[in-house]
Wavefront OBJ file of the C-alpha trace (Angstrom):
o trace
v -2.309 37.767 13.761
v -4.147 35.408 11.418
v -5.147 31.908 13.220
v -3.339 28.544 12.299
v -6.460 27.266 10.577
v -6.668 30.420 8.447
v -3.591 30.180 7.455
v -4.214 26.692 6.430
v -7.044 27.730 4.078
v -5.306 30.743 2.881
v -2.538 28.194 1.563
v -5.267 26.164 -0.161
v -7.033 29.228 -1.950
v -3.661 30.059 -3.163
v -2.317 27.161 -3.711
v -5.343 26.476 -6.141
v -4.556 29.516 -8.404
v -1.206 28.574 -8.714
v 0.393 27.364 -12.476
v 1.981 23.889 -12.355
v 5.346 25.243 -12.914
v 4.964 27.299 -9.474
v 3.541 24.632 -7.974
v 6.412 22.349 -8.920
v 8.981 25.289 -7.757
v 7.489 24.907 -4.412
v 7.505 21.380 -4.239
v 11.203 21.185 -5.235
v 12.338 24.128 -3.156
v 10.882 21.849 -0.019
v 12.131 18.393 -1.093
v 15.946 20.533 -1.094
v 15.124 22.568 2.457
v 13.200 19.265 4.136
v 16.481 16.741 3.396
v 18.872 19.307 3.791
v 17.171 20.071 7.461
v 16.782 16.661 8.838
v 20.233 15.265 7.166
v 21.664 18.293 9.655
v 19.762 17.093 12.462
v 21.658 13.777 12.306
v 24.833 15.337 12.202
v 25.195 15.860 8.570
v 27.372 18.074 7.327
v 26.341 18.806 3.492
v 24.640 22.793 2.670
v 21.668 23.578 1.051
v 23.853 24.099 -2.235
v 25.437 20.319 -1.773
v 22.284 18.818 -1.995
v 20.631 20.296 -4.569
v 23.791 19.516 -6.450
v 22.813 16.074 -5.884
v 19.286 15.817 -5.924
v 18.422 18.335 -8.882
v 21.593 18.555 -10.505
v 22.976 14.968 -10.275
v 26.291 16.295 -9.444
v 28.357 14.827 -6.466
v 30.544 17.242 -5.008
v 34.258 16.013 -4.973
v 34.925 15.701 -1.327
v 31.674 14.346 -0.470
v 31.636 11.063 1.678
v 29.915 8.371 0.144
v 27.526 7.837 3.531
v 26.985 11.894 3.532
v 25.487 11.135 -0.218
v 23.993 8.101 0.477
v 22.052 10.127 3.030
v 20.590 12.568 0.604
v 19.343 10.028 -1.528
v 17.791 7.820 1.064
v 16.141 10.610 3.038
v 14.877 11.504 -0.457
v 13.674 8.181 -1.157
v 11.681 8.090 1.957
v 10.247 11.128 0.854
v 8.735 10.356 -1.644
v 7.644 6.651 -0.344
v 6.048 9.291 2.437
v 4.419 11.652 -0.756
v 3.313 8.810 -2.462
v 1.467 6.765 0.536
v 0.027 9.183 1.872
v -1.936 10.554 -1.226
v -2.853 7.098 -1.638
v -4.510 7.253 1.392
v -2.491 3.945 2.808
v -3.148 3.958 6.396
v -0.153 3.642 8.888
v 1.250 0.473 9.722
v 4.231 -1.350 10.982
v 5.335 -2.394 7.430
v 5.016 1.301 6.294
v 7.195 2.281 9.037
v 9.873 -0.204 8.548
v 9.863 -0.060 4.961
v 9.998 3.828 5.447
v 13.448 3.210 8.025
v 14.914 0.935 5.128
v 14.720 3.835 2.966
v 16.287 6.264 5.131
v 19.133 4.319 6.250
v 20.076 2.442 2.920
v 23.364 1.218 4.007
v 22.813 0.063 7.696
v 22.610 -4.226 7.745
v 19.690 -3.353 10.404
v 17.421 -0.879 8.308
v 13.812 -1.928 8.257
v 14.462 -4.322 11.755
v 13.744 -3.607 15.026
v 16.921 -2.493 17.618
v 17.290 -5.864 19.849
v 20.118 -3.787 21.887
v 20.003 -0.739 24.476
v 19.154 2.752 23.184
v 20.484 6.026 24.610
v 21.289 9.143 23.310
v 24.281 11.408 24.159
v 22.960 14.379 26.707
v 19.467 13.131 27.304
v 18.245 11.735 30.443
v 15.875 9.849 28.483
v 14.992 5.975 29.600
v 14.228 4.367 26.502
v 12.436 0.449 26.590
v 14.616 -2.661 26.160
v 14.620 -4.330 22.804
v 12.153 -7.161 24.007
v 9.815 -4.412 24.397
v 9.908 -3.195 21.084
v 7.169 -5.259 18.929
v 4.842 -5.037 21.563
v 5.097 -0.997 22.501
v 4.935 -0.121 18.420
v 2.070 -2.455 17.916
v 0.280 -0.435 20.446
v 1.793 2.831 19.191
v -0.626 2.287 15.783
v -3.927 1.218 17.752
v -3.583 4.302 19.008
v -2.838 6.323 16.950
v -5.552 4.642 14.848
v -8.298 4.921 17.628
v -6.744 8.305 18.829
v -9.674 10.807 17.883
v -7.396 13.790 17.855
v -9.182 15.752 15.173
v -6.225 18.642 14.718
v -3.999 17.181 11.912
v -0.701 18.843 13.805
v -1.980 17.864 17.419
v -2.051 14.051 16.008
v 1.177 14.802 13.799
v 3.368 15.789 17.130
v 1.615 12.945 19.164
v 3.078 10.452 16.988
v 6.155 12.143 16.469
v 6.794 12.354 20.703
v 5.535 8.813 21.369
v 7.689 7.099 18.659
v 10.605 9.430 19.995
v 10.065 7.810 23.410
v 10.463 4.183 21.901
v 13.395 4.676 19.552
v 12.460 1.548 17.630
v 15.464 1.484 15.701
v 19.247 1.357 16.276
v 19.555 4.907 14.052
v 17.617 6.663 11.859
v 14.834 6.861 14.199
v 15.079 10.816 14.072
v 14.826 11.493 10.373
v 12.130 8.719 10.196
v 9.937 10.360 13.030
v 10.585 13.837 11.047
v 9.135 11.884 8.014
v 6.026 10.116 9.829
v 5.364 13.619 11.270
v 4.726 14.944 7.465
v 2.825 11.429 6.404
v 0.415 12.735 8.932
v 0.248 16.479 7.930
v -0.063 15.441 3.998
v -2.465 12.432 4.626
v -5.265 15.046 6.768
v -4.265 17.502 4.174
v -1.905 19.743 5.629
v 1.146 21.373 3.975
v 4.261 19.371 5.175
v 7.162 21.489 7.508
v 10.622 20.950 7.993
v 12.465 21.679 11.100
v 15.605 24.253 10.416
v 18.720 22.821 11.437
v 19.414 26.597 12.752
v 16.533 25.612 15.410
v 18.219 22.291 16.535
v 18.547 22.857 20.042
v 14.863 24.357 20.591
v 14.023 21.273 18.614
v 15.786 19.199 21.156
v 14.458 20.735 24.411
v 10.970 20.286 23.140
v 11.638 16.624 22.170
v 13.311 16.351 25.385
v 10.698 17.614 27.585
v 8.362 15.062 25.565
v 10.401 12.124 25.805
v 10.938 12.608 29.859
v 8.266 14.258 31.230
v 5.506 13.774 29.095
v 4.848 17.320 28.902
v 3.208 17.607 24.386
v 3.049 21.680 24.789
v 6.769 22.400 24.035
v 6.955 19.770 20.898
v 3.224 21.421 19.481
v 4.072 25.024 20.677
v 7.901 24.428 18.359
v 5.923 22.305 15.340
v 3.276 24.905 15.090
v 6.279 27.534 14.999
v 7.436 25.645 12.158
v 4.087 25.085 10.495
v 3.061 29.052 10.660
v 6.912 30.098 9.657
v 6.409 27.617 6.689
v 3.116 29.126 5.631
v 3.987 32.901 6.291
v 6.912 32.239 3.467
v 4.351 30.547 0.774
v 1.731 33.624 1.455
v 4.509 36.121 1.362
v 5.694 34.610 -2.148
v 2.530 33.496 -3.530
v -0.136 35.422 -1.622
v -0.096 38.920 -4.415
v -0.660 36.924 -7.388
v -3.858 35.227 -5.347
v -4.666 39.127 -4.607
v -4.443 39.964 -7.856
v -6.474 36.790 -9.947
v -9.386 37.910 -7.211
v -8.600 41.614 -7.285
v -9.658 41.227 -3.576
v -7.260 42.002 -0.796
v -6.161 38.529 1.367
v -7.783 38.254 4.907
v -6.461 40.242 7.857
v -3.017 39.479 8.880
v -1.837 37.889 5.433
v 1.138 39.372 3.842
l 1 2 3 4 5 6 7 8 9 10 11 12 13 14 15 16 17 18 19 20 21 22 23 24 25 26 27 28 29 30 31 32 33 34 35 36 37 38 39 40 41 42 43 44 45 46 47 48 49 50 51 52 53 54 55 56 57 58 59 60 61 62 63 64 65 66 67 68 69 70 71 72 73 74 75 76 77 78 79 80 81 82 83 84 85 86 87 88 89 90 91 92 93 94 95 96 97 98 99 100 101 102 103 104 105 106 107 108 109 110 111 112 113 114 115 116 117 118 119 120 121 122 123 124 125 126 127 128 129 130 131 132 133 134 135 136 137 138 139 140 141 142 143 144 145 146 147 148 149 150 151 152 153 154 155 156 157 158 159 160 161 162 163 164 165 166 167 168 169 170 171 172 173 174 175 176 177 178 179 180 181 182 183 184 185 186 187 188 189 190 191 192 193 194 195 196 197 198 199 200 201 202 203 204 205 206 207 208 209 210 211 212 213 214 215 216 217 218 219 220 221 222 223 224 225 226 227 228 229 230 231 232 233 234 235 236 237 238 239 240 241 242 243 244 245 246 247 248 249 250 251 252 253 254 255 256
């Protein structure tokens, strides 16, 4: 089986021989998959069909609820506020991440502001910190992840993802917008970005879980590098013979 980091360059060689139009395809195909995905997550209930509709199309389905599309577009937003910063090369902050959550939760009076209540979440035995606590515990959640000097791109992505998890800084939201800050850290070390299936919710879950309680990283890296090498194993499979065939050289070992 080809190695992670293989994989990662694999995508790059190919990626470079691709036309603009494929290269658009693929960036459009994820934009559809990634919202669709975390929208689930959160309980939505819209398919894969309902928002393309939406976000290619411009179409909203008849019975569609008016926070179910309001969703789409904010998660879609805050994609690509997360695209755009991160190519830039803007550097994580507390403003980025609140004007990130005002994005994906466009309707809520409290997007963008810290929760000031009690968080919990239904069937975890997670503790989370009391709203005091907030300011001060994300503060310290950038200096380290600024002075953290992880070099692996997904080892840093899924650090961030687990210790924001364990705040909850926000009254809702908080899971799309950790899905999101996961990707600003894969796109701004140069990764491709993933997006977690809704069909694998509940190993999502336990890994998060098992994170946010006791600390243990290896579940939520062993699930996101699932994700990552399932994400790349579909670009090679689709894109990986034309690479073959502008080299005429066969791909490395283990490729498609």
């Amino acid at each position: 089986m080809m190695p992670l980091e293989e994989k990662i360059t694999l995508f790059h060689q190919i990626w470079q021989t691709l036309s603009d139009f494929e290269k658009n395809d693929w960036r459009e195909e994820f934009r559809i998959r990634f919202t669709c995905d975390s929208t689930s997550l959160d309980g939505s209930p819209l398919t894969l069909l309902d928002v393309k509709m939406v976000l290619i199309d411009g179409i909203i389905p008849r019975e569609m609820r008016v926070p179910d599309y309001e969703s789409v577009r904010g998660h879609d937003r805050a994609w690509n506020f997360v695209r755009g910063r991160a190519k830039a090369g803007i550097p994580l902050t507390e403003g980025l991440i609140k004007d990130l959550h005002r994005l994906v939760v466009p309707l809520a009076k409290t997007a963008g502001t810290y929760r000031e209540q009690a968080a919990r979440i239904r069937g975890s035995q997670a503790a989370f910190p009391a709203g005091e606590d907030i300011g001060r515990l994300m503060k310290d959640l950038i200096n380290r992840m600024d002075r953290d000097e992880i070099s692996n791109p997904l080892e840093k992505a899924v650090r961030l993802h687990g210790e924001f998890s364990k705040i909850q800084p926000f009254l809702s939201g908080n899971g799309k917008t950790a899905r999101l800050l996961t990707n600003y850290t894969l796109l701004e070390r140069g990764y491709p970005p993933i997006s977690i299936k809704s069909s694998h919710q509940e190993a999502y879950f336990q890994a998060l879980e098992a994170y946010v309680v006791k600390g243990d990283e290896l579940p939520l890296y062993q699930f996101l590098k699932g994700c990552m090498e399932e994400r790349l194993d579909e670009f090679i499979a689709m894109y990986g013979k034309s690479y073959r065939d502008f080299f005429g050289t066969s791909c490395k070992e283990g490729a498609p």
